[in-house]
ZAMARGU-4260 file (C-alpha; in steps of 0.2 Angstrom, whole numbers, plus 5000, padded with zeros to 4 digits):
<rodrens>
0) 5073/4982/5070 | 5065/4978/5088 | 5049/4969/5090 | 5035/4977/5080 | 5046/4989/5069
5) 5063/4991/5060 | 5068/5002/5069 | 5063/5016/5057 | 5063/5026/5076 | 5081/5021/5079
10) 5091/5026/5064 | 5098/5040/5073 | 5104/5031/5088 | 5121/5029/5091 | 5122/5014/5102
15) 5111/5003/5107 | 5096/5004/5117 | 5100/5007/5137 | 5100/4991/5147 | 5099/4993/5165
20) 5110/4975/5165 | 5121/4979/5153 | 5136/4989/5158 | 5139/5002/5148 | 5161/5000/5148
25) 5155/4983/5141 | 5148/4987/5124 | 5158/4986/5109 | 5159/5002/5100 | 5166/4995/5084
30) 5151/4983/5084 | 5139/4997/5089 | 5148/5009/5078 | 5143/4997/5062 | 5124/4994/5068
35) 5122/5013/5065 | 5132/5016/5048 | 5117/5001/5043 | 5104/5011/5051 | 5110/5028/5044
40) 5112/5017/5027 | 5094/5012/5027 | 5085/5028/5029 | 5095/5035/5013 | 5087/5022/5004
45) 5070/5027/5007 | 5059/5044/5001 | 5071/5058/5007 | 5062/5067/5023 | 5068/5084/5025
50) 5078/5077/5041 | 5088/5068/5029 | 5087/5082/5018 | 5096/5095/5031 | 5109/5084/5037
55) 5114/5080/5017 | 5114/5096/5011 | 5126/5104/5029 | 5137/5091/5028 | 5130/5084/5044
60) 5127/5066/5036 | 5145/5065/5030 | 5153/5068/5044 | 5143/5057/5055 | 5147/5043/5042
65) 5165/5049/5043 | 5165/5050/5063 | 5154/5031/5064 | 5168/5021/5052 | 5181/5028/5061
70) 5178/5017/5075 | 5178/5003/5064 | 5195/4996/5055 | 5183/4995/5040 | 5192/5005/5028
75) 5175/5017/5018 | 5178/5032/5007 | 5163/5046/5013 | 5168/5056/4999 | 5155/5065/4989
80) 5142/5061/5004 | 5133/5077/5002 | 5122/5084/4989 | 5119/5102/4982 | 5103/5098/4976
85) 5086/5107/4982 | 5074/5096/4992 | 5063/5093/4976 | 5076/5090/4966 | 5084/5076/4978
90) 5064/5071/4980 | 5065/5068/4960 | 5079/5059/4957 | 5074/5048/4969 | 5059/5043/4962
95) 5064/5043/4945 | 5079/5031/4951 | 5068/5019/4963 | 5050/5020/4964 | 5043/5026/4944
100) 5043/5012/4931 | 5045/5015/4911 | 5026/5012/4903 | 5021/5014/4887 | 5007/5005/4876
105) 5010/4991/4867 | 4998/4991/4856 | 4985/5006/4855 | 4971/4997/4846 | 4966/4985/4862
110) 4975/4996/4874 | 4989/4986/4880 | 4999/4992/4894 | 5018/4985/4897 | 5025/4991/4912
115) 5043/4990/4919 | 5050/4991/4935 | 5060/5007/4939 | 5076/5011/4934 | 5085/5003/4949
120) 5072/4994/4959 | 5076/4991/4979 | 5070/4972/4980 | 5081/4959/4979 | 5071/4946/4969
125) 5073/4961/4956 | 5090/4954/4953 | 5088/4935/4959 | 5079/4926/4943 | 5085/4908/4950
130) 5075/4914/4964 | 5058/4913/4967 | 5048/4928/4977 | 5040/4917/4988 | 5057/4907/4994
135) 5066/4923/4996 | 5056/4932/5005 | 5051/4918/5017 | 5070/4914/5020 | 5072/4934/5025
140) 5055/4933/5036 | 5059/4917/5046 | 5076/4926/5050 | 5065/4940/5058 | 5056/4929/5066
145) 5072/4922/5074 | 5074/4936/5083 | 5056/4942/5086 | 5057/4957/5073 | 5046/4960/5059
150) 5042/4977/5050 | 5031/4988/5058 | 5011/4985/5053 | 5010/5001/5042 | 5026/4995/5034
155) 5019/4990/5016 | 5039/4984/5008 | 5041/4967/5006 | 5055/4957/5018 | 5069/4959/5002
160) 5070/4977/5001 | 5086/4984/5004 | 5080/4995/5018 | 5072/4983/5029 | 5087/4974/5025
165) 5098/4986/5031 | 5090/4990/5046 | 5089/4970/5051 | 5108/4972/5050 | 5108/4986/5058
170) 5099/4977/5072 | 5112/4963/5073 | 5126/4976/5074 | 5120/4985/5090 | 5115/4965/5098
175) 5131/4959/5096 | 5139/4977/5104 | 5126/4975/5117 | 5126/4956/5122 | 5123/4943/5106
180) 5143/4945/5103 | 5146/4932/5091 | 5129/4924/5087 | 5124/4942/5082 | 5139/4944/5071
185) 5137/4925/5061 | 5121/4929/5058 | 5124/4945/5049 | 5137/4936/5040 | 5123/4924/5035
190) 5113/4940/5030 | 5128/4947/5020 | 5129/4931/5011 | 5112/4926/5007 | 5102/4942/5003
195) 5112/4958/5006 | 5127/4958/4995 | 5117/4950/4981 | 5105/4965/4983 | 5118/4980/4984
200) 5128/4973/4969 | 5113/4972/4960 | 5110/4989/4963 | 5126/4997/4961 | 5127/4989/4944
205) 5111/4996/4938 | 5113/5015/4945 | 5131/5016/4937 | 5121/5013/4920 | 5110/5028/4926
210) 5115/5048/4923 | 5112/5060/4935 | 5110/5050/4951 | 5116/5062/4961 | 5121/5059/4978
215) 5111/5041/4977 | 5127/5033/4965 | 5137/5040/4979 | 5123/5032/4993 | 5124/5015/4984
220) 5143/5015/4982 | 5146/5020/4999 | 5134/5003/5006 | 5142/4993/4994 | 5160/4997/4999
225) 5156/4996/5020 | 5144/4980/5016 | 5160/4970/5004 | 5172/4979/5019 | 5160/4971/5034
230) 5161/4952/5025 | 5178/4952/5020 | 5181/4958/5041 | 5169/4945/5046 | 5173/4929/5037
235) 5192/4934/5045 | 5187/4934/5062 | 5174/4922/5062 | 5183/4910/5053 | 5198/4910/5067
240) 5184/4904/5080
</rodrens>
């Protein structure tokens, strides 16, 4: 994220944006290591682009994953990060899995139309029914505002969904490594706890009810093991402030 966007520019970026004040021996690498396993996290969650596509099918994802974690102490399988599907079939079961609901008539007389939600939607308030929509996404936007980030204008998802989500962490990862320290770190803590975790555990439960997911049950597991790892890390260190 950074003012105007979430950071959907930035995924790729292994630290954190240059800063003529900053020294660069100064950054922490574990912190800015994390802010890009989030930022590489989010774009998997969204329609694959054939970026995405390439660096999945070479092995080129994996092993960044792999090479970004290692800097951490987290301890996060990578295994099966990789897909041998084609493009359009990766494209499918996408969509099948996130973006098409079930719909049928209910009653072919008036023309009644029931629609569900898909297979394994990407919002949180999807699996938050003490919830309201209003509350939630309020709660995630004032938390944006904080630090003067919001999605960018074209940018139609609502504040729960688990990529902008992702990327708002993302976005605390690499300003705690470049400055915030941690204020940056309690605050995505506070994300963790309020509206991410919820969100992932949702979601892995509902794709390991679906067949053929492909490398997007591994994807969900893989943000659900660093996410749990991250807190766990977290409420250890913080704590002992």
């Amino acid at each position: 994220m950074a003012p105007d966007t979430t950071e959907r520019t930035e995924t790729d970026a292994e630290e954190p944006p240059a800063d003529p004040s900053v020294d660069p021996s100064m950054l922490d690498t574990d912190a800015a290591a994390r802010g890009t396993v989030y930022a590489l996290s989010a774009s998997a969650v969204e329609h694959p682009t054939d970026e995405l596509y390439d660096a999945l099918a070479g092995g080129a994802l994996r092993a960044r994953f792999e090479e970004l974690l290692s800097r951490t102490p987290l301890d996060v399988s990578v295994e099966g990060v990789q897909t041998t599907d084609d493009y359009e079939t990766l494209a499918a079961r996408y969509n099948d899995l996130f973006v098409i609901g079930y719909s049928e008539y209910e009653d072919r007389t008036d023309g009644t139309l029931s629609t569900d939600e898909p297979p394994v939607p990407l919002y949180e308030t999807a699996y938050r029914p003490e919830a309201s929509w209003t509350d939630v996404n309020l709660d995630l936007a004032r938390a944006y505002d904080y630090y003067d980030v919001r999605p960018a204008a074209d940018d139609r998802d609502h504040h729960d969904h688990l990529r902008l989500q992702l990327e708002f962490a993302g976005y605390l990862g690499r300003r705690e490594a470049a400055s915030d320290g941690a204020d940056a770190a309690r605050s995505r803590l506070d994300l963790l706890d309020r509206h991410l975790r919820p969100t992932i555990e949702g979601v892995r439960e509902r794709i390991d009810d679906e067949p053929n997911t492909g490398v997007y049950g591994r994807f969900v597991r893989l943000i659900d093991e660093f996410t749990a790892a991250e807190r766990a890390e977290l409420v250890d260190r913080l704590e002992g402030e």
